[in-house]
N, C-alpha and C positions, 0 to 999 in steps of 0.2 A: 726305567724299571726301578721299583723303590724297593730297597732291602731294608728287613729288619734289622735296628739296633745291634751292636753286640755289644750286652750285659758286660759292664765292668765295674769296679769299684774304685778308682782310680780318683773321682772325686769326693767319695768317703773317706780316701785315705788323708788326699791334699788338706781337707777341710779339719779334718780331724788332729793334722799337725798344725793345726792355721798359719796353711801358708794360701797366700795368691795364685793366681792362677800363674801370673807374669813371675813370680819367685819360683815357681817349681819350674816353669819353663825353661827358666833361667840353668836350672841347677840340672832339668833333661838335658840341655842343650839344643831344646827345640824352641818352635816360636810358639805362641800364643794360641793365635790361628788353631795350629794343631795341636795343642795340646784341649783346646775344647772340643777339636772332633773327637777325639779322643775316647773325653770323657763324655760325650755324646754318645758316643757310640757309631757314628758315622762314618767313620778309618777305622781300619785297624791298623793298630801302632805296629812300626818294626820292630825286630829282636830290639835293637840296643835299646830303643825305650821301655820295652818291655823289662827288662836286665837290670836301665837303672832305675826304675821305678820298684822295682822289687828291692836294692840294695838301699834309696833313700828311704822307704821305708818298714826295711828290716824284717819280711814278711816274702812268702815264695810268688813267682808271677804269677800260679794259679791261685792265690788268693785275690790277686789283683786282677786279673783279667780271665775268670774260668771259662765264659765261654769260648774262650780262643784255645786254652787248653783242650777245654772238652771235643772242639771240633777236630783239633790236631789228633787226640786220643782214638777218636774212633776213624779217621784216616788210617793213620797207625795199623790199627784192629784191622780195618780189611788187607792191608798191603801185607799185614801179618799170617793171614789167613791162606793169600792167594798165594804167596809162597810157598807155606808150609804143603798145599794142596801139591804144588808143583814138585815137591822133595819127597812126596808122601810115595812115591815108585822104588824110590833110592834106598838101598842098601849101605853103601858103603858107610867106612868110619867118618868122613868128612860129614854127610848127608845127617848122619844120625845126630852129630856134635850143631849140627845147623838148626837142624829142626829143635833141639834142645834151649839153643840158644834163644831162637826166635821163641820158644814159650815162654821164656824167662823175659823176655817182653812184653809179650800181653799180659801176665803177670803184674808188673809194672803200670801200667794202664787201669788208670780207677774208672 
């Protein structure tokens, strides 16, 4: 089955500090290999790359990798929903502070 790319800028940023591919590797602490799936778009990277590719280049991971945000975001969105759906009965002070909460999340979600 062949999936679409996920959109990153990961090699806009590499390039743009001119580093190598083998130097930023270096400095993810991944290999090569993976760092051009990467930026391929063909994996998607774990947290900690995600983490230090935001801190080597001093910019949030959703600039660097937004589709992966944006898919997480609207996850989010539904799990947020079907909650609040399931507390929507609820009265008490716990239920009311939950449902509060949980707005203050999607909220949050661009």
């Amino acid at each position: 089955m062949f999936r679409k790319p996920i959109k990153n800028y990961l090699r806009k940023h590499r390039l743009h500090a001119a580093l190598s591919q083998s130097e930023l590797s270096k400095l993810l602490g991944i290999s090569e290999n993976a760092l051009s799936r990467y930026e391929l778009g063909v994996r998607v990277p774990p947290a900690c790359v995600v983490i230090a590719s935001a801190i080597v280049f001093g910019v949030a991971g959703a600039a660097i990798f937004p589709a992966l945000y944006n898919g997480i975001g609207e996850d989010l969105t539904a799990r947020a929903l079907a909650l609040e759906v399931q507390l929507a009965d609820v009265s008490d002070p716990a239920a009311l502070k939950k449902r509060a909460f949980i707005n203050g999340i999607r909220n949050k979600i661009p």
